[in-house]
C-alpha positions as CSV (number, residue, x, y, z in Angstrom):
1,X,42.5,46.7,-27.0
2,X,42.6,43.3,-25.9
3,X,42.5,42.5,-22.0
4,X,42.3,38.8,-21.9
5,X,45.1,36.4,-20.9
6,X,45.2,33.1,-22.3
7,X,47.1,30.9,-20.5
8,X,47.6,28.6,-23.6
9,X,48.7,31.2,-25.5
10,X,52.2,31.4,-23.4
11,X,52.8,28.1,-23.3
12,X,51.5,26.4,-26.7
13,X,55.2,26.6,-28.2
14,X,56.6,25.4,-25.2
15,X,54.3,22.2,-25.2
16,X,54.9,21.8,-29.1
17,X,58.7,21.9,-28.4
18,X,57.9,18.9,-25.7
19,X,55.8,16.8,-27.9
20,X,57.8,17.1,-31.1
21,X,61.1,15.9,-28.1
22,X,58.9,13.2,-27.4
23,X,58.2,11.9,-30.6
24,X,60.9,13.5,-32.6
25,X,61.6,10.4,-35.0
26,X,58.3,10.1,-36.6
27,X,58.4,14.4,-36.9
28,X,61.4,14.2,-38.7
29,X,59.7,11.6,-41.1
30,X,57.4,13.8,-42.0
31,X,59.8,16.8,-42.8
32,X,58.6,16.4,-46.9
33,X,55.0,15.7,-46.0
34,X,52.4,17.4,-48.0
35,X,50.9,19.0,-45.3
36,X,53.5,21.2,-45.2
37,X,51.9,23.4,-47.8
38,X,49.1,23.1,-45.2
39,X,51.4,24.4,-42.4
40,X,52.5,26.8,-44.8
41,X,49.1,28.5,-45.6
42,X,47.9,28.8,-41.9
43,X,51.0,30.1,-40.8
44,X,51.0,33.3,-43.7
45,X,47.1,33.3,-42.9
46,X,47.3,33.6,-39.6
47,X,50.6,35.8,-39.5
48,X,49.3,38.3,-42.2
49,X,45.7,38.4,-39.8
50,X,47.5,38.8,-36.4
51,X,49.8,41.7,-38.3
52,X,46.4,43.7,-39.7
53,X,45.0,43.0,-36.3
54,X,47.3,45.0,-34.5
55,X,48.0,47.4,-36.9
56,X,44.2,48.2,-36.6
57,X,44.1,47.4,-32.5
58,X,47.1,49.1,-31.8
59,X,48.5,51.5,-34.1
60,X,45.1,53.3,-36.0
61,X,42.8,52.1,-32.8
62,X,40.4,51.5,-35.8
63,X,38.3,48.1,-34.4
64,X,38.0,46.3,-31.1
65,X,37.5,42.6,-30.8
66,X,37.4,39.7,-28.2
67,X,40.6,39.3,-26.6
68,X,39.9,35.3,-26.7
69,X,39.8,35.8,-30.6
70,X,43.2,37.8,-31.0
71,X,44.8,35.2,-28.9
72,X,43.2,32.3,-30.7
73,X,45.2,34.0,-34.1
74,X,48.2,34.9,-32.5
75,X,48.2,31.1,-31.0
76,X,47.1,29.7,-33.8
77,X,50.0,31.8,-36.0
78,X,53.2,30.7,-33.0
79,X,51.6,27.3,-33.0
80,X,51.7,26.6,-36.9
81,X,54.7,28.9,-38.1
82,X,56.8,26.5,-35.1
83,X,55.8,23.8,-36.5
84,X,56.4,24.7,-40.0
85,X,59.8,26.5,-39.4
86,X,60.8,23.3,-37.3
87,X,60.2,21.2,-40.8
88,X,62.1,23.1,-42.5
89,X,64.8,23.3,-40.7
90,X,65.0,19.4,-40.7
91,X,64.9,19.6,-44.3
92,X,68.0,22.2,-44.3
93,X,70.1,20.5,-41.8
94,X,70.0,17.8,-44.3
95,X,70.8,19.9,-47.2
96,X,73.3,22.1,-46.1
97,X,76.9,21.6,-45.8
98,X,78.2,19.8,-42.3
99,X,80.3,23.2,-41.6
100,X,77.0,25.0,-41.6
101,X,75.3,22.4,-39.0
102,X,77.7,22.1,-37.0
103,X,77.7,26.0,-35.9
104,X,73.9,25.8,-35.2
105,X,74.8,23.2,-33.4
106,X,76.8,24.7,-31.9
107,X,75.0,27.5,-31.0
108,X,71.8,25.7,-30.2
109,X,73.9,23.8,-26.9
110,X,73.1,27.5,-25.2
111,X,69.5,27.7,-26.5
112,X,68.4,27.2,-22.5
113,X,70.6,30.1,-21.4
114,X,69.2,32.2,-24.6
115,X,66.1,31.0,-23.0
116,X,67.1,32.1,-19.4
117,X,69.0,35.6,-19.9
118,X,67.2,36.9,-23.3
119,X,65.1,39.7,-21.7
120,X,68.1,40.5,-19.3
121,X,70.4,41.2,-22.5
122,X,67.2,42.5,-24.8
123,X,66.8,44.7,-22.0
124,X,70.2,46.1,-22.1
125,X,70.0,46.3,-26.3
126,X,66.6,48.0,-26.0
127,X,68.4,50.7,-24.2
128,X,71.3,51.0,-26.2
129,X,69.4,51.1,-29.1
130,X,66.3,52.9,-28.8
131,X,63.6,52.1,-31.4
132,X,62.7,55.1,-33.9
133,X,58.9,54.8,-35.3
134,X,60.3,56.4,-38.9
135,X,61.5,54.4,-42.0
136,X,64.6,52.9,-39.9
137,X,62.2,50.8,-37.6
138,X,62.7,47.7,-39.0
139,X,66.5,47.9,-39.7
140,X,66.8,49.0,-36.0
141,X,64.7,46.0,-35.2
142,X,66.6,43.9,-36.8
143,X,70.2,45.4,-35.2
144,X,68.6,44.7,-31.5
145,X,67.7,41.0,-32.8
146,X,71.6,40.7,-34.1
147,X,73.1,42.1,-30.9
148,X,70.8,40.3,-28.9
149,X,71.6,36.7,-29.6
150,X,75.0,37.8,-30.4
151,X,75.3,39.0,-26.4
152,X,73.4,36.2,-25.3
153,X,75.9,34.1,-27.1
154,X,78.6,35.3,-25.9
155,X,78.0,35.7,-22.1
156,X,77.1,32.4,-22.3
157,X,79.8,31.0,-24.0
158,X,82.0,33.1,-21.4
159,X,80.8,31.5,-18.4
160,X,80.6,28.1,-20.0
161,X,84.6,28.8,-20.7
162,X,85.5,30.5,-17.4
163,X,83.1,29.2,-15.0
164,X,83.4,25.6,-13.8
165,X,79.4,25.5,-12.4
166,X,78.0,26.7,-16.1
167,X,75.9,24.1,-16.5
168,X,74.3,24.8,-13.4
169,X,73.5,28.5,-14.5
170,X,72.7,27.1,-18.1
171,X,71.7,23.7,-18.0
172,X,73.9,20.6,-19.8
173,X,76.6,22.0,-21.5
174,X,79.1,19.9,-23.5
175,X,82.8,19.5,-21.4
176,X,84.3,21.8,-24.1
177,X,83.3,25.2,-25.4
178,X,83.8,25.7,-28.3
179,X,83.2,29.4,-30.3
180,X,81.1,28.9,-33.1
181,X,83.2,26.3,-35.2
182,X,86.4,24.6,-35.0
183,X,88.1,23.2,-37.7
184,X,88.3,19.2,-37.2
185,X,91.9,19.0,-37.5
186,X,92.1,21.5,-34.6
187,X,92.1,19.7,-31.5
C-alpha cells in the first residue's frame, strides 16, 4: 500500500489545463507534431505500469513500493495521456463535422459545474448502481460514467434554464441554454 500524498499529483492536470489556456495558440500548432508518438508511448507506458501496479498493490497485495514512486507513474500517466488526449481532440474538432463540435461545445460550457457537482451526482450513481467485482465490472463502470455526466448535464443545464443566478453557481454561462444542439434555422 502506498501512504504518501503528493501534492503535485492533485493538481498537475489542473496546472497543465492553465498553461495550455495560457499559451493555447502555439499548443494547437503543434496538434500534428511528431512528438505525439512521444506523448503516445509514455502515456500507454505509464498507463499499462500504473494498472499492473495496482493490480499487484491493491488487488493480489503481491509487492510494496515507495509511495513517491506510484505517484510519480500515476502523475506522470494524468500528466501525458492530458496532454496527448488534448491533441487529439484538436486534431478531431478539425476533422469532424460542425454538428458534432458544436454539441461538445455545447456541452463543454458546463465543464466547471461538471467540475463542481461530479462527486455530488457520482455519489448518487454509486449508490444506485452498486459495482459488482464479477465479469459485469466494467460494463457497470462504464453505465455509472454514462449516468454520471448525463446527470451532471442535465442539472446543470436545468438551473442554467430555470435559475436566473446560474452562472453564479456554475461560472460564465452563455445568455441562452441550449440542450445539446439546435438546428441553425431554429431560433
Amino acid at each position: 500500500m502506498t501512504s504518501f500524498n503528493l501534492f503535485l499529483n492533485t493538481m498537475a492536470t489542473f496546472l497543465l489545463g492553465g498553461w495550455i489556456g495560457i499559451y493555447y495558440r502555439e499548443q494547437v500548432d503543434k496538434k500534428y507534431s511528431r512528438s505525439n508518438i512521444v506523448l503516445f508511448l509514455v502515456t500507454l507506458g505509464s498507463g499499462i505500469a500504473i494498472s499492473l501496479l495496482n493490480y499487484h498493490l491493491y488487488t493480489m497485495k503481491t509487492i510494496q513500493i515507495s509511495g513517491f514512486t506510484y505517484e510519480a507513474v500515476n502523475t506522470l500517466y494524468l500528466v501525458a495521456g492530458s496532454y496527448f488526449f488534448f491533441r487529439i481532440a484538436e486534431i478531431l474538432a478539425e476533422k469532424l463535422s460542425v454538428k458534432s463540435v458544436t454539441i461538445v461545445k455545447n456541452i463543454a460550457m458546463y465543464s466547471f459545474g461538471f467540475y463542481l457537482i461530479h462527486p455530488m451526482v457520482l455519489n448518487f450513481v454509486a449508490k444506485a448502481l452498486p459495482i459488482q467485482g464479477n465479469y459485469m465490472f466494467h460494463f457497470e463502470t462504464l453505465a455509472r460514467y454514462i449516468l454520471t455526466l448525463a446527470g451532471c448535464y442535465l442539472i446543470i443545464w436545468g438551473c442554467h434554464r430555470l435559475l436566473p443566478f446560474a452562472s453564479f453557481l456554475f461560472g460564465k454561462l452563455p445568455k441562452e441554454a441550449v440542450f445539446i444542439y439546435r438546428r441553425p434555422d431554429h431560433k
